[in-house]
N, CA, C and O atoms as a GROMACS GRO file, in nm:
protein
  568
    1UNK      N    1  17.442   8.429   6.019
    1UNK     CA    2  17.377   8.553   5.978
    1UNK      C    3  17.449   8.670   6.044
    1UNK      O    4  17.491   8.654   6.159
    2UNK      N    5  17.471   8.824   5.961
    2UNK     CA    6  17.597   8.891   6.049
    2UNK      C    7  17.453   8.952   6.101
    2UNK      O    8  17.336   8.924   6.075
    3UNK      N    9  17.518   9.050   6.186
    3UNK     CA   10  17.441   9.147   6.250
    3UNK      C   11  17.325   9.238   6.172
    3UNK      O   12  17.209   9.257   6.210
    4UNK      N   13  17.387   9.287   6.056
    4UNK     CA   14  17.289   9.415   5.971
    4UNK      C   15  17.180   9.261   5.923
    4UNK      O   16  17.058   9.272   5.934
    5UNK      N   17  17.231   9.152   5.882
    5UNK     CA   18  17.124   9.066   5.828
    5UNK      C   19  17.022   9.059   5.967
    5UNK      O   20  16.906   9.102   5.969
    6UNK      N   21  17.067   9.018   6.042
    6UNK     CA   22  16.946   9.021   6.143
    6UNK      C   23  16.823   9.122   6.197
    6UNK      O   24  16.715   9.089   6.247
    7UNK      N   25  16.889   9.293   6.162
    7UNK     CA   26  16.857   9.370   6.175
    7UNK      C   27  16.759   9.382   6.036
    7UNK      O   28  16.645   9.428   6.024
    8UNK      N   29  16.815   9.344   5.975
    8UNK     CA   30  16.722   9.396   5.823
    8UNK      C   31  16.634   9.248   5.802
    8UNK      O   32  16.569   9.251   5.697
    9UNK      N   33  16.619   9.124   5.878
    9UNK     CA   34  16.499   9.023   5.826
    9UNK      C   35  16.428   9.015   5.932
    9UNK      O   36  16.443   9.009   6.055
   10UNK      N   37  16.328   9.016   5.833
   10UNK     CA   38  16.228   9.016   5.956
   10UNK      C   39  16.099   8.882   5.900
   10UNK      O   40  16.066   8.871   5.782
   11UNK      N   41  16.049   8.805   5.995
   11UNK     CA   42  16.001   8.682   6.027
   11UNK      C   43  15.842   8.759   5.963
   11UNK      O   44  15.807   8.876   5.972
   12UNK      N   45  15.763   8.632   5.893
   12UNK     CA   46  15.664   8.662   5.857
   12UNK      C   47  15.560   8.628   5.961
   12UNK      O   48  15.560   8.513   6.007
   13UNK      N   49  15.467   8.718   6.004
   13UNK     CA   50  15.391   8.661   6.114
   13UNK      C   51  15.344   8.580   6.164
   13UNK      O   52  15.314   8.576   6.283
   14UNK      N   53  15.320   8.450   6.035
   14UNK     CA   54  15.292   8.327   6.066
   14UNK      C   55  15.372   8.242   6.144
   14UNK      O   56  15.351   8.151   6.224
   15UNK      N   57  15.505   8.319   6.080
   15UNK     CA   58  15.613   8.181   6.168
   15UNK      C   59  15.585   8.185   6.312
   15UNK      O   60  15.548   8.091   6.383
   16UNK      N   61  15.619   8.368   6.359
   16UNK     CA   62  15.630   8.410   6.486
   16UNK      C   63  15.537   8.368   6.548
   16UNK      O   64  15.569   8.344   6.664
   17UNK      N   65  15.408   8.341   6.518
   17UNK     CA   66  15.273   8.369   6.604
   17UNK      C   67  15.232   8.158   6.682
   17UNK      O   68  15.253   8.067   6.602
   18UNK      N   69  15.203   8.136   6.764
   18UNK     CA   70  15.156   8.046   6.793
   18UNK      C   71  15.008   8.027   6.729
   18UNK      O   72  14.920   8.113   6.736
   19UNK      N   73  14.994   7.896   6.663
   19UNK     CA   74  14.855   7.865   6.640
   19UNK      C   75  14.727   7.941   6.656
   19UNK      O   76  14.645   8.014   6.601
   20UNK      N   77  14.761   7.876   6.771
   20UNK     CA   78  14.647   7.963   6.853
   20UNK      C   79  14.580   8.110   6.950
   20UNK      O   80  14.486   8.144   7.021
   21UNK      N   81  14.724   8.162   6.882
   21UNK     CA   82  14.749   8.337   6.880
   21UNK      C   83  14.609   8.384   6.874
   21UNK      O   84  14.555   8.423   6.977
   22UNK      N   85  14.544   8.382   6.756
   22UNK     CA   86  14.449   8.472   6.705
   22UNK      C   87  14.343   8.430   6.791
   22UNK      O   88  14.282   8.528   6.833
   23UNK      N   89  14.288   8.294   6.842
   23UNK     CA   90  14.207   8.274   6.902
   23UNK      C   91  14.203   8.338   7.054
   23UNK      O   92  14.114   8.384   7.125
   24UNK      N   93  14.305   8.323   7.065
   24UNK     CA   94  14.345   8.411   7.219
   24UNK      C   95  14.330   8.558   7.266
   24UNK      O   96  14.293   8.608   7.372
   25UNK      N   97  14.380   8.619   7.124
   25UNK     CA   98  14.366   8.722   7.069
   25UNK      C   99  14.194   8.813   7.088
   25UNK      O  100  14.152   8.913   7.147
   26UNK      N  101  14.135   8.697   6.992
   26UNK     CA  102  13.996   8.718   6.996
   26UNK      C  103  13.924   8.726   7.118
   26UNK      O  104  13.825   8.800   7.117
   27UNK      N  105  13.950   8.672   7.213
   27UNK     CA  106  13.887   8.639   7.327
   27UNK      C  107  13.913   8.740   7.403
   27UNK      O  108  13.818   8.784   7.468
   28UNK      N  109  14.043   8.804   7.417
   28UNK     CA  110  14.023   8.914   7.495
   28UNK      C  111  13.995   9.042   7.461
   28UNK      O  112  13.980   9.131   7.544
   29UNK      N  113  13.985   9.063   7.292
   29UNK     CA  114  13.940   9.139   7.257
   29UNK      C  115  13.749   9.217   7.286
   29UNK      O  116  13.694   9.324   7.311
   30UNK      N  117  13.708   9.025   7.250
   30UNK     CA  118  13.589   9.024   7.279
   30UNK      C  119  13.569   9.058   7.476
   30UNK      O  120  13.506   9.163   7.487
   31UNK      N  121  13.592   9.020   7.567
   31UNK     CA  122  13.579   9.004   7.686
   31UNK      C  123  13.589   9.185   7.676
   31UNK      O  124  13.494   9.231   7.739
   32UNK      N  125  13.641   9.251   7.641
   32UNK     CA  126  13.641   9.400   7.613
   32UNK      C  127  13.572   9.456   7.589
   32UNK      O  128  13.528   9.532   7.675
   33UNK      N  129  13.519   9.457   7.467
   33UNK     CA  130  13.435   9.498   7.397
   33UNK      C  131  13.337   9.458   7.437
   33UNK      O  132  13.284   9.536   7.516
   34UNK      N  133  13.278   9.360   7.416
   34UNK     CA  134  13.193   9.270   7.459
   34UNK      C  135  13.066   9.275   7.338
   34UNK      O  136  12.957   9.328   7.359
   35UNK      N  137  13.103   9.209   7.210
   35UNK     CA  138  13.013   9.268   7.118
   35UNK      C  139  12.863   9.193   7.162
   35UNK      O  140  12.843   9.095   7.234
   36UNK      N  141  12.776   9.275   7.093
   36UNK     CA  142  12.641   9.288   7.107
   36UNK      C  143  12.533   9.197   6.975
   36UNK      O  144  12.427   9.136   6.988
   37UNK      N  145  12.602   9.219   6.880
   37UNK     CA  146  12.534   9.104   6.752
   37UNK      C  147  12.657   9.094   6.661
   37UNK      O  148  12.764   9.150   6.682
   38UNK      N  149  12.632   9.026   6.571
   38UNK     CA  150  12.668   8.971   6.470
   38UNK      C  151  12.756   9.061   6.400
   38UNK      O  152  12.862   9.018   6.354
   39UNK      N  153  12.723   9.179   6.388
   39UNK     CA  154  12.857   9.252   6.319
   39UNK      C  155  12.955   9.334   6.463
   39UNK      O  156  13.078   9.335   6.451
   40UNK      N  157  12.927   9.362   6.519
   40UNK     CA  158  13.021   9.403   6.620
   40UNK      C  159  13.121   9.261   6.649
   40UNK      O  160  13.237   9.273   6.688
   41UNK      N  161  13.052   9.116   6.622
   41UNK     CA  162  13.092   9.039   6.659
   41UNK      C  163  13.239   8.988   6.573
   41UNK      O  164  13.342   8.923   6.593
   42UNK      N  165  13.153   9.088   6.440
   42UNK     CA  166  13.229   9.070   6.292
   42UNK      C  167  13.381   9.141   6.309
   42UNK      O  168  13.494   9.101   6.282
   43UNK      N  169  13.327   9.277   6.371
   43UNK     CA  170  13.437   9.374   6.366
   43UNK      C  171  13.527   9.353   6.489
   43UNK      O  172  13.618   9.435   6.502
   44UNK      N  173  13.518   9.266   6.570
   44UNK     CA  174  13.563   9.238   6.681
   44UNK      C  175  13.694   9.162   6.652
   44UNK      O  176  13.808   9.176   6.698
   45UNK      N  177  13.626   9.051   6.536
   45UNK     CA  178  13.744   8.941   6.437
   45UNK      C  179  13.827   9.024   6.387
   45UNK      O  180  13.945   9.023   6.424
   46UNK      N  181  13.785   9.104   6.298
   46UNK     CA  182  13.891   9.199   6.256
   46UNK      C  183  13.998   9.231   6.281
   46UNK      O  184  14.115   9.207   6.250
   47UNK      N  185  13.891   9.343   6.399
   47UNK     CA  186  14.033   9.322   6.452
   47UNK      C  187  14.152   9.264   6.548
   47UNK      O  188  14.259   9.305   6.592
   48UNK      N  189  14.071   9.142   6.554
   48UNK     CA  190  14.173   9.077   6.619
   48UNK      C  191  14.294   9.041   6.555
   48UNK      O  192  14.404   9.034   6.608
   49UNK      N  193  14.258   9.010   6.399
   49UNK     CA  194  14.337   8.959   6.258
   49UNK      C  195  14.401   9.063   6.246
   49UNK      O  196  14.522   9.038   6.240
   50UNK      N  197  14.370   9.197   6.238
   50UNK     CA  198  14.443   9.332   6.240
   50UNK      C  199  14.533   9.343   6.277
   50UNK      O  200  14.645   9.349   6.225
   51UNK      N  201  14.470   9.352   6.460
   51UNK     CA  202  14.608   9.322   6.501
   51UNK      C  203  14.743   9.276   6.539
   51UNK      O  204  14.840   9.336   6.584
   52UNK      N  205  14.719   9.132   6.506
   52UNK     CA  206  14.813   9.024   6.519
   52UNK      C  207  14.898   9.048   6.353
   52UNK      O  208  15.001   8.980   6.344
   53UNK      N  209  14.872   9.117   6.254
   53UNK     CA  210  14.948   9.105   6.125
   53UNK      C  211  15.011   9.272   6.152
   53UNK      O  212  15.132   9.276   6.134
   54UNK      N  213  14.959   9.386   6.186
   54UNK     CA  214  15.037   9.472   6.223
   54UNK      C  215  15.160   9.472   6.337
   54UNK      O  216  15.239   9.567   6.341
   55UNK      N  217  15.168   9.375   6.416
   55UNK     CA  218  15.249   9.394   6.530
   55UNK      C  219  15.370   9.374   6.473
   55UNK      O  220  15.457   9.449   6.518
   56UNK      N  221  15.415   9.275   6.364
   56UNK     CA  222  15.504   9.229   6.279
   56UNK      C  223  15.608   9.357   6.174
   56UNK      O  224  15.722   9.374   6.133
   57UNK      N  225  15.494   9.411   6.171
   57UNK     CA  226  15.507   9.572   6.095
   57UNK      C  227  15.566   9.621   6.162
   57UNK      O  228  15.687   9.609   6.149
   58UNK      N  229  15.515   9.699   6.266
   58UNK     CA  230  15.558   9.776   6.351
   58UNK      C  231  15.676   9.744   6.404
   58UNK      O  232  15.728   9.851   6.434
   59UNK      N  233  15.740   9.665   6.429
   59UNK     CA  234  15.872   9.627   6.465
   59UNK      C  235  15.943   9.640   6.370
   59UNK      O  236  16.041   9.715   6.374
   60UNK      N  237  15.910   9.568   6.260
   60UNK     CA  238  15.990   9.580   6.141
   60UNK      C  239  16.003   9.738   6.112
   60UNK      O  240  16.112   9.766   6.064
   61UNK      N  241  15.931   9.829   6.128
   61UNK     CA  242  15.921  10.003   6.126
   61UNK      C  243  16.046  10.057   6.199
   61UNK      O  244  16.131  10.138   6.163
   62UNK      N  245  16.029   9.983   6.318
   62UNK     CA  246  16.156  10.032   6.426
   62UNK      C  247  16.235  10.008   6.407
   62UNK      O  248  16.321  10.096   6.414
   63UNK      N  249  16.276   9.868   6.368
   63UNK     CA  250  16.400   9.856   6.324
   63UNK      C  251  16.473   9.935   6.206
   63UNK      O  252  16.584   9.986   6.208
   64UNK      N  253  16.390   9.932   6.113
   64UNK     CA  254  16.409   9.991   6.000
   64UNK      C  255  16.494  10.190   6.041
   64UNK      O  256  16.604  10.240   6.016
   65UNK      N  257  16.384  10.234   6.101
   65UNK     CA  258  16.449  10.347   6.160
   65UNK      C  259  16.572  10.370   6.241
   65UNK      O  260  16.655  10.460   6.227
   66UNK      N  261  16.568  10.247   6.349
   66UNK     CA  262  16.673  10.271   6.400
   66UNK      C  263  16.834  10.226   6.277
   66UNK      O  264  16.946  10.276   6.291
   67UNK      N  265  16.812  10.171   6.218
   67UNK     CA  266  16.944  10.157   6.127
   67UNK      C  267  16.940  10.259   6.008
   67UNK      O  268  17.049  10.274   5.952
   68UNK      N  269  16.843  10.327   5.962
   68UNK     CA  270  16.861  10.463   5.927
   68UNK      C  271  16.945  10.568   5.990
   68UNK      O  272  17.041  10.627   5.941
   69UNK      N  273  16.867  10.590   6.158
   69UNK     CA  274  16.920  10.643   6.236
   69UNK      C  275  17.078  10.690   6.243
   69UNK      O  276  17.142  10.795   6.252
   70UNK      N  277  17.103  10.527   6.233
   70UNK     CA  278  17.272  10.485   6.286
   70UNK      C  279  17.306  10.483   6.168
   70UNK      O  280  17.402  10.407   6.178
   71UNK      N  281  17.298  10.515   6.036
   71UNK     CA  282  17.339  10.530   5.905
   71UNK      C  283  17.357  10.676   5.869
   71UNK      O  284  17.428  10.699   5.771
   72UNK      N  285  17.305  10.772   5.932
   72UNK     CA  286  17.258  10.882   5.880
   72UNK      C  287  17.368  10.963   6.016
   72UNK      O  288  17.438  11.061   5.989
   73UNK      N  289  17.364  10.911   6.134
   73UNK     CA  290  17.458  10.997   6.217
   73UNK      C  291  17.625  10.951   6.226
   73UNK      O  292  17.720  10.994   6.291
   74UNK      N  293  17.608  10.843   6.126
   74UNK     CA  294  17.814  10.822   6.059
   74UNK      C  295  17.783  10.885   5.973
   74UNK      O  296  17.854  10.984   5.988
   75UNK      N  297  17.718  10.904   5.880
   75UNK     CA  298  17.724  10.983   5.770
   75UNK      C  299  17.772  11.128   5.813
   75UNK      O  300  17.881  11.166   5.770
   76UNK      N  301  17.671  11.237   5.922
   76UNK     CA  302  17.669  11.331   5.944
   76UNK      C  303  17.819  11.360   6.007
   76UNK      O  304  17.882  11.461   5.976
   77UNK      N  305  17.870  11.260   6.099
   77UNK     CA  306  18.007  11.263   6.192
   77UNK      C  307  18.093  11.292   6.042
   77UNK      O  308  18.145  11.399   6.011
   78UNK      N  309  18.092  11.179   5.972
   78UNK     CA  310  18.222  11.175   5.852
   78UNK      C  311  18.218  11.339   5.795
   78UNK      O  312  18.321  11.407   5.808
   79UNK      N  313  18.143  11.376   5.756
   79UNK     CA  314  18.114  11.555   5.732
   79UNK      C  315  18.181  11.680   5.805
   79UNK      O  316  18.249  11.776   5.768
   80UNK      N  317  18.121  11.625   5.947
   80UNK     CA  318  18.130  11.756   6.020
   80UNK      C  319  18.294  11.704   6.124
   80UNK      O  320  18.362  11.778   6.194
   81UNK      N  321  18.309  11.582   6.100
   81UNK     CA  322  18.406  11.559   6.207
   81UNK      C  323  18.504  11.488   6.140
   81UNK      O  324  18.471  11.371   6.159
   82UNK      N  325  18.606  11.487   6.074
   82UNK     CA  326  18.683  11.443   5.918
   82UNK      C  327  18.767  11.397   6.009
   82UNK      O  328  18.777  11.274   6.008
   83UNK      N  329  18.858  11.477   6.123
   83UNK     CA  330  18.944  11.463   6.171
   83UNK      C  331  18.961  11.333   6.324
   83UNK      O  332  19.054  11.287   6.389
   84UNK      N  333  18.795  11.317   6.321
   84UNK     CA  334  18.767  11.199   6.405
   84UNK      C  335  18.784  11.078   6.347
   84UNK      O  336  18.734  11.046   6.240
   85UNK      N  337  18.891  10.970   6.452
   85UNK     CA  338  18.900  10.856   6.365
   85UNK      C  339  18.739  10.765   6.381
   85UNK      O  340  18.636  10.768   6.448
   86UNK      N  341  18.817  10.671   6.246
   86UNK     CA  342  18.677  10.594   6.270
   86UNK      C  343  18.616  10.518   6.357
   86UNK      O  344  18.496  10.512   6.385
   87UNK      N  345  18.735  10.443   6.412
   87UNK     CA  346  18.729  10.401   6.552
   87UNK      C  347  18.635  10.500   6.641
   87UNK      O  348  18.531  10.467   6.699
   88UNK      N  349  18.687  10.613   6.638
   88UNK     CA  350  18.632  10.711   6.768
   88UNK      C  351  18.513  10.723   6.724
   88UNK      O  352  18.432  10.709   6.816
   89UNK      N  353  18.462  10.744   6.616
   89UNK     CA  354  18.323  10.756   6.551
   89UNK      C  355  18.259  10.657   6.598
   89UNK      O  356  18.175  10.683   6.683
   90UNK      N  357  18.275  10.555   6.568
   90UNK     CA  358  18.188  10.428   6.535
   90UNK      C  359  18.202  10.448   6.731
   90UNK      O  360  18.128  10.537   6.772
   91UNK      N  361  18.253  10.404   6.800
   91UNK     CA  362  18.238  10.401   6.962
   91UNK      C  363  18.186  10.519   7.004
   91UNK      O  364  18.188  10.511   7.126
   92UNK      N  365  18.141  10.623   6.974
   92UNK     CA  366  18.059  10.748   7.000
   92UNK      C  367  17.932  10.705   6.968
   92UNK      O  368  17.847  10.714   7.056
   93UNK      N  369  17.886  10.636   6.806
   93UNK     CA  370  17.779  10.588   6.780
   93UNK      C  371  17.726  10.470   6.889
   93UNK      O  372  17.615  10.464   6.940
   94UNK      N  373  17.827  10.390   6.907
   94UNK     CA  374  17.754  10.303   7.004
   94UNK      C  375  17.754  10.316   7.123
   94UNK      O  376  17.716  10.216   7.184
   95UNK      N  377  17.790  10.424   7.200
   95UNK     CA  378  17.768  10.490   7.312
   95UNK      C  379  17.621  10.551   7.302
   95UNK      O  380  17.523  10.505   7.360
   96UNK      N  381  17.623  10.674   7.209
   96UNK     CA  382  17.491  10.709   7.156
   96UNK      C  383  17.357  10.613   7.156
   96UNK      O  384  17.248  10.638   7.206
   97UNK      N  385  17.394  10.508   7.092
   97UNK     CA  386  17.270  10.423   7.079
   97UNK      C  387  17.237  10.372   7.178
   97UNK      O  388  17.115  10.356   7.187
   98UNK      N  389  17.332  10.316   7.312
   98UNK     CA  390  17.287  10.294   7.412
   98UNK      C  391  17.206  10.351   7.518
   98UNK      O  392  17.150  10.293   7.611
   99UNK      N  393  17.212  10.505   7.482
   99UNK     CA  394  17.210  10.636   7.570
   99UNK      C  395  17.283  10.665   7.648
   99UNK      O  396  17.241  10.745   7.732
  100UNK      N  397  17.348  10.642   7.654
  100UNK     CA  398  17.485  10.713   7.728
  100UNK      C  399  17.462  10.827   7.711
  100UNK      O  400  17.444  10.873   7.598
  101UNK      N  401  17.457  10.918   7.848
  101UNK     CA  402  17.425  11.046   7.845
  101UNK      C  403  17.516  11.128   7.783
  101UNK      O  404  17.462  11.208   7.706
  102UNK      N  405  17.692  11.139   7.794
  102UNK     CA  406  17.765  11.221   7.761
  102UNK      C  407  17.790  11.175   7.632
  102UNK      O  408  17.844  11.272   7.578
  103UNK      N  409  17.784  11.096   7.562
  103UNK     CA  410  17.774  11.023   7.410
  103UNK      C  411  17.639  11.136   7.367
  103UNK      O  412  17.640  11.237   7.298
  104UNK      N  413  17.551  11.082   7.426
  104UNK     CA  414  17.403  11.205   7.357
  104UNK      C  415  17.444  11.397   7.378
  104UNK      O  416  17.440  11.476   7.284
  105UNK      N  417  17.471  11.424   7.483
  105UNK     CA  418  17.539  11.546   7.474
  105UNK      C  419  17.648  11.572   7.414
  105UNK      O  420  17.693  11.684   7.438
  106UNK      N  421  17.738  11.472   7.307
  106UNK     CA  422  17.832  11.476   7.234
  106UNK      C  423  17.766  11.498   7.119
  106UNK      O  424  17.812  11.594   7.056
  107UNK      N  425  17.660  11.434   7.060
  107UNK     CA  426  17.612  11.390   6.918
  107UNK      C  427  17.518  11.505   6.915
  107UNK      O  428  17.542  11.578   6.819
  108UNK      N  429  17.423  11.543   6.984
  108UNK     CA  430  17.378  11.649   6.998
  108UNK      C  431  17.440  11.779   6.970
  108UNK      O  432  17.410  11.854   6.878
  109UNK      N  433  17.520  11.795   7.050
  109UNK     CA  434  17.642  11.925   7.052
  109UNK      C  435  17.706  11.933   6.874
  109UNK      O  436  17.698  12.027   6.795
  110UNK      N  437  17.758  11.822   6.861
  110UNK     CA  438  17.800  11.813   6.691
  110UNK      C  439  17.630  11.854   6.584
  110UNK      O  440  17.621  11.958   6.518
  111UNK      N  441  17.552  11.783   6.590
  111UNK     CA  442  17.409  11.812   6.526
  111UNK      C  443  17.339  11.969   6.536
  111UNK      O  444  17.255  12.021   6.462
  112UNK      N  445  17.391  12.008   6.625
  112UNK     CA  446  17.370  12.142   6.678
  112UNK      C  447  17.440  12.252   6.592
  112UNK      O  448  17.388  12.350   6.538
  113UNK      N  449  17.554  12.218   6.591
  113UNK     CA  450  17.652  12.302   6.511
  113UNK      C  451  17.595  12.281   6.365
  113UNK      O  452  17.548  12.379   6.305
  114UNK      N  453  17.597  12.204   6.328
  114UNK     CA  454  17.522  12.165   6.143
  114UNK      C  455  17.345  12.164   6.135
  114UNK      O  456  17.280  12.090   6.062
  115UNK      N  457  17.291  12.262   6.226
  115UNK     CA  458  17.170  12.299   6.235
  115UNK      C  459  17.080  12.139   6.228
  115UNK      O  460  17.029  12.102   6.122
  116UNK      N  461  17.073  12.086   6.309
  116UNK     CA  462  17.070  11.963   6.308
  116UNK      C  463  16.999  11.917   6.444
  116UNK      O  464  17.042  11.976   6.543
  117UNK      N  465  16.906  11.830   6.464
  117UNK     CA  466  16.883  11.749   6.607
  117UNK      C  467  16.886  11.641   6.597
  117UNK      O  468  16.919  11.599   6.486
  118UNK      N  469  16.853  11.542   6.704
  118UNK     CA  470  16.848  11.406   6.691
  118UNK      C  471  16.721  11.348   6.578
  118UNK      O  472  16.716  11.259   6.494
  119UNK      N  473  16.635  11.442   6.625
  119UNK     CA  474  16.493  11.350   6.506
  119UNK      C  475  16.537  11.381   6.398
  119UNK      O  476  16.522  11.296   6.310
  120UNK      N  477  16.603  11.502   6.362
  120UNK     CA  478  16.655  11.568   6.202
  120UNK      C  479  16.722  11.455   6.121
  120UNK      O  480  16.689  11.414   6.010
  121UNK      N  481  16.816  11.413   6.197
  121UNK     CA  482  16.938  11.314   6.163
  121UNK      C  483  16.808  11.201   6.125
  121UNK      O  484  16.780  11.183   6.006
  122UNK      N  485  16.737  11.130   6.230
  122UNK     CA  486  16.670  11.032   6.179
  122UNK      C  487  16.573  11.081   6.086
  122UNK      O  488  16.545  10.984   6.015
  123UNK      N  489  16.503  11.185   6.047
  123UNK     CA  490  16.430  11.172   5.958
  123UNK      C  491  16.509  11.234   5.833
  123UNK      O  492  16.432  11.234   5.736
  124UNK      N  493  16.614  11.278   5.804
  124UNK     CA  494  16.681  11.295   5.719
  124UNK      C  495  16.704  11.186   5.654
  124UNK      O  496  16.660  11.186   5.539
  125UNK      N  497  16.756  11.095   5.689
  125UNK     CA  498  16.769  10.918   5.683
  125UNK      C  499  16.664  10.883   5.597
  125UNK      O  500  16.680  10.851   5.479
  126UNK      N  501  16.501  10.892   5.684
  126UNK     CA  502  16.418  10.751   5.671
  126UNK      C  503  16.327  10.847   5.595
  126UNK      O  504  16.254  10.768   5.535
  127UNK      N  505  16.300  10.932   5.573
  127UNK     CA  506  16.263  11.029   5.520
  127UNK      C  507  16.127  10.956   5.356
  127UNK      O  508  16.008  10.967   5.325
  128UNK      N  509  16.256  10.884   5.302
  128UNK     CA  510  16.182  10.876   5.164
  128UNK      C  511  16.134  10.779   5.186
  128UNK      O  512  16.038  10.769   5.108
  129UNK      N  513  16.145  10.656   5.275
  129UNK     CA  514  16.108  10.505   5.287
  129UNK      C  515  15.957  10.520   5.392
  129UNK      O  516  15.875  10.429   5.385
  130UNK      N  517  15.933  10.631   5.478
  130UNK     CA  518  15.850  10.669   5.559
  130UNK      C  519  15.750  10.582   5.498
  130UNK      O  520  15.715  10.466   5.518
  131UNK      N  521  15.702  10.710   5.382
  131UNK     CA  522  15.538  10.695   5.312
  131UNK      C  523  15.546  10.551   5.292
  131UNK      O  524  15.446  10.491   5.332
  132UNK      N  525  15.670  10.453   5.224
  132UNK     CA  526  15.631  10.402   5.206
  132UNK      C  527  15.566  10.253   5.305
  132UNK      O  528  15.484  10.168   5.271
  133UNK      N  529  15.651  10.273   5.446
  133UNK     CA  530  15.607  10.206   5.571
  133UNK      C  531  15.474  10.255   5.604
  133UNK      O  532  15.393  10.186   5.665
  134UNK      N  533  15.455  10.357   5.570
  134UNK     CA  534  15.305  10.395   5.592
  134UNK      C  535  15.207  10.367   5.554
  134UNK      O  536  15.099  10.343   5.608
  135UNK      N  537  15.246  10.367   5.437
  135UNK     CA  538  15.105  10.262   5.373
  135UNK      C  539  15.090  10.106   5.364
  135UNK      O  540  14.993  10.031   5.352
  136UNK      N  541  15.221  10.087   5.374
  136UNK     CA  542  15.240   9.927   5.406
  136UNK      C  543  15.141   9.887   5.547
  136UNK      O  544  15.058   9.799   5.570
  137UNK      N  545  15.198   9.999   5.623
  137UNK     CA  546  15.087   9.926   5.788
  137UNK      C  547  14.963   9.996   5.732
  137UNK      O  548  14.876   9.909   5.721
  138UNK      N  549  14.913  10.126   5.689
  138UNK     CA  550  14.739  10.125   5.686
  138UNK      C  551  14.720  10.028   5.599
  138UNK      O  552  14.617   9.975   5.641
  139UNK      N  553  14.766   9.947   5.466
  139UNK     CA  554  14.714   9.856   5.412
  139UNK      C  555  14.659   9.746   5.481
  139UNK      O  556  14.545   9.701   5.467
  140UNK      N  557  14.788   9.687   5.591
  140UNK     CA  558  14.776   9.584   5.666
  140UNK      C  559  14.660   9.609   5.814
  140UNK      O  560  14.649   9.537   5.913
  141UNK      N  561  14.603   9.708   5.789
  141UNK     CA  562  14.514   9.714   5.948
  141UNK      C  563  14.376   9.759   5.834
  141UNK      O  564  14.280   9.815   5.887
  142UNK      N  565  14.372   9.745   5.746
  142UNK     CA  566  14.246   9.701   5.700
  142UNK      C  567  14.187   9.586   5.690
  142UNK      O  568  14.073   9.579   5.645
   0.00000   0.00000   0.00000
C-alpha cells in the first residue's frame, strides 16, 4: 500500500475496536454520569455507541485535512514560486509539516505575500468537502 493509500483508507470501526470496547466504554461513561432510571440509563448507551462510531470519523476528518493541507500549499508554492525547484518545494513542504520553525516562517512569509495564511491555504483546499464531513459526523453522533 503506497503512502497517499494509507493516508486516504481508513478502517471501519468495527475492525479497529476490540469486542468489548463498547462495554468498557459504557461503564465509564456510566460511573460518570451515574444515571438515575431507565432513560438516563438509555441515553447513557447512546452515547457510549456515539461515541465509539465518531472517534473513527474524526480521524478520518484529520487526515483528510491534513492532505488537503499539503495539496493546496504545492499548489500555492507552484504559483507564487515557479522558479523553485521541485525538489526544493516538496523538502520545504516536509519541513513545514513537521514544524520546523524556519520552514513555517518560510511558508508563511510566501502565503503572506499572496494575501494568504496557514488556515487560508487549508481551508482553501478542504473548503467544499467540509459540509460534507460535517454532516457525515452529526449524522453519526445521533
Amino acid at each position: 500500500m503506497t503512502q497517499r493509500d494509507r493516508e486516504t483508507h481508513f478502517e471501519s470501526a468495527a475492525e479497529r475496536r476490540p469486542p468489548d470496547a463498547f462495554d468498557e466504554n459504557r461503564r465509564q461513561i456510566e460511573a460518570a454520569i451515574r444515571p438515575r432510571d431507565r432513560i438516563e440509563q438509555l441515553y447513557a448507551e447512546d452515547f457510549a455507541y456515539s461515541s465509539l462510531q465518531i472517534s473513527p470519523l474524526r480521524r478520518a476528518e484529520s487526515h483528510f485535512l491534513a492532505a488537503r493541507a499539503w495539496e493546496a500549499l504545492y499548489a500555492q508554492l507552484v504559483r507564487d514560486q515557479p522558479a523553485m525547484a521541485d525538489g526544493d518545494r516538496v523538502a520545504l513542504m516536509e519541513r513545514w509539516s513537521r514544524g520546523d520553525p524556519e520552514a513555517r516562517g518560510e511558508v508563511a512569509a510566501i502565503l503572506k505575500n499572496a494575501g494568504l495564511t496557514e488556515l487560508g491555504i487549508e481551508f482553501r483546499r478542504g473548503a467544499p468537502f467540509l459540509g460534507h464531513i460535517d454532516c457525515t459526523l452529526a449524522v453519526a453522533s445521533i
